[in-house]
N, C-alpha and C positions, 0 to 999 in steps of 0.2 A: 300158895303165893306165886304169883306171874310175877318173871323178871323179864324186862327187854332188856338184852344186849347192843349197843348202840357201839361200834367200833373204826376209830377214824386216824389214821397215820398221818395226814397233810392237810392245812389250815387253808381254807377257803373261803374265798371273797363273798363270797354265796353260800351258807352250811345248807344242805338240803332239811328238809323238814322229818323228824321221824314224831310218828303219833302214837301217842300213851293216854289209853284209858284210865280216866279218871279212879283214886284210888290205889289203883297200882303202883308198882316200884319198876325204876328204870336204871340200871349201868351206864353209866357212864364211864366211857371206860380208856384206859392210853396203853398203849406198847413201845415200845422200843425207848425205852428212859435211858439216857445215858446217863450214870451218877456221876461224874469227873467232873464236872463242867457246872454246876449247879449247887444251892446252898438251902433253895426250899422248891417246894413244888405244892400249888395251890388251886385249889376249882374257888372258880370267883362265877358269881350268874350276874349275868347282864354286864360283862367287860369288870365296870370300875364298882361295882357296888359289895353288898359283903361278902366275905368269903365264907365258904361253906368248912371248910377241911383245909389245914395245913399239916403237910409233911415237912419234915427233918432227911436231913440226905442218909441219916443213921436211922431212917423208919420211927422211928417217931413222929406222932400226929395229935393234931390239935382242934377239933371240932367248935366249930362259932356256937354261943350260948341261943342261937335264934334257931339251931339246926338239931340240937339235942336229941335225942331220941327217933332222929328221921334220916341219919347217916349210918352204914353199916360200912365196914373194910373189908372185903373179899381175902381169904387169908392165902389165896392163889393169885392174886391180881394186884401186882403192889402199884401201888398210885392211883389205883381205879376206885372208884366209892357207888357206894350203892343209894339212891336218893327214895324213900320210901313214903308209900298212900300220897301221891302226886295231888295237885292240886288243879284249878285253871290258873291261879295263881302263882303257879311254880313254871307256865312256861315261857319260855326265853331260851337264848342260848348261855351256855353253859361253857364256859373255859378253863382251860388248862394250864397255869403260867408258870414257869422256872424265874427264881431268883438268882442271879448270876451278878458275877463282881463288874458288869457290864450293865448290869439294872435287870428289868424285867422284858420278857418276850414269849409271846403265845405258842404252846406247843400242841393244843389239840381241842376242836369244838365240836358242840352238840347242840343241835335245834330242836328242842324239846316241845311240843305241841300238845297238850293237857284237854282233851275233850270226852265229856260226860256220854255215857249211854243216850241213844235217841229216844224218846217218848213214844209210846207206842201208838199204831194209826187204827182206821175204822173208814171203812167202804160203807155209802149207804147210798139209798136209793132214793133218788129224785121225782124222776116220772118216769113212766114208762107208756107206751102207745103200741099198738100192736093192731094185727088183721092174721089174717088164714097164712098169708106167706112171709112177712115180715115183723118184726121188731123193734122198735127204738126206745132205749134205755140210757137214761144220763144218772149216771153217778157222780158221787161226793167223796174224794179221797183226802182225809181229814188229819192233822197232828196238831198236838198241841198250839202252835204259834202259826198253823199254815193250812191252806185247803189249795186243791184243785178238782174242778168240775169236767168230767168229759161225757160225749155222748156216744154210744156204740149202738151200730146199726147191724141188723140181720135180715139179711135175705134170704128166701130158701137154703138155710140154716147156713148158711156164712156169714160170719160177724168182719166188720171194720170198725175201726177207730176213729172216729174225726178228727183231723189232722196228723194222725198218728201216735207214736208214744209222748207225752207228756211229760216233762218236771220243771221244775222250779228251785231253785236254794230259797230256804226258811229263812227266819229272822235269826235264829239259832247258829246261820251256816251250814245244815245239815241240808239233805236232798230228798226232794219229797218228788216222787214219779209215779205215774198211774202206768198201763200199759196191757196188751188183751195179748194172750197167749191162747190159739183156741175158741173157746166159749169160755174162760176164765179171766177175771180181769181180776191184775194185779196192784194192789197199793202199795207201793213202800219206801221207807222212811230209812236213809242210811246217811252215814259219817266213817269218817276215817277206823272208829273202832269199834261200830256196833253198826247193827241194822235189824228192823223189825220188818214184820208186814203183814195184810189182813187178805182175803182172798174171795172172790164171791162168784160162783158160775153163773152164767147170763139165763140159762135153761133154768135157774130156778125164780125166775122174774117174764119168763117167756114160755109160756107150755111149749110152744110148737116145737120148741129144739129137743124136747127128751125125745124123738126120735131119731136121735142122732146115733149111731151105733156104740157101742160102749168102746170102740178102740179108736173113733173117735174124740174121742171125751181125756183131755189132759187128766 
């Protein structure tokens, strides 16, 4: 089981984003609690909406019936909770509020961002043209929700890219980029917590290039 630790001391107008693979379990986590000053201490997601976990200032805690089985208490990390098999649905931010004889006031957040594995991609082959000293091969770098088409040229066996490296963001939000390293050209498909990718050498679409010397050859 993957745990993120997520660890934030002062509340910000802007919480930065931290990214959790779907599935997974993330910390949530506070330090420096002062008990004196306080009479409950609560993670509420999204500000005003339900509460996940309440505490007692005497450690006792009270788990919302919507959270059942998907909150754990670190028995080293008092106030901190563990939020487990994330969701897309679980992300927001995430706060930390003290109840005080002065009402309520936020002591510590967390931008929780819930994104699935990418769907994996596939290089394929378009057309190809060719003569004794040149090449031209356009490929199809392909994901589930996304394509991009690029054309690589060879000259006496030096390849280019047309227009260079290539990407685009999915429908997904994920980033789909083609790119030649070499005589290999590369597809791939990433997000904040995965990334795949397919790979296909130009020399096997181009005879002329296997004589390119082997230390050559990515």
């Amino acid at each position: 089981m993957l745990t993120i630790c997520i660890s934030c001391f002062t509340v910000q107008s802007s919480v930065p984003p931290v990214f959790v693979q779907k599935g997974k379990d993330v910390l949530l986590d506070v330090d420096n609690v002062t008990e004196d000053f306080f009479f409950l201490f609560t993670w509420k997601f999204d500000e005003e909406s339900l509460s996940l976990v309440t505490f007692g200032r005497d450690g006792t805690s009270e788990i919302s019936p919507a959270y059942t089985g998907r909150i754990d208490i670190p028995d080293n990390k008092k106030y901190s909770v563990i939020l487990k098999n994330l969701q897309e649905t679980d992300s927001g931010v995430y706060t930390g509020r003290v109840t005080t004889a002065k009402g309520d006031s936020t002591l510590v957040q967390h931008n929780i961002i819930v994104q699935d594995v990418v769907s994996p991609v596939q290089l394929e082959v378009n057309s190809v043209s060719s003569s004794s000293h040149s090449c031209n091969v356009t490929l199809t770098c392909s994901t589930a929700d996304s394509h991009i088409s690029s054309t690589f040229r060879c000259i006496d066996q030096k390849c280019d890219q047309d227009g260079g490296n290539q990407s685009k963001i999915t429908n997904s939000s994920s980033t789909l980029q083609v790119y030649l390293l070499d005589v290999t050209v590369i597809c791939k498909h990433r997000n904040q917590v995965s990334s795949t990718e397919d790979r296909m050498d130009i020399q096997h679409v181009c005879p002329q290039l296997i004589g390119r010397s082997e230390n050559d050859q990515f």
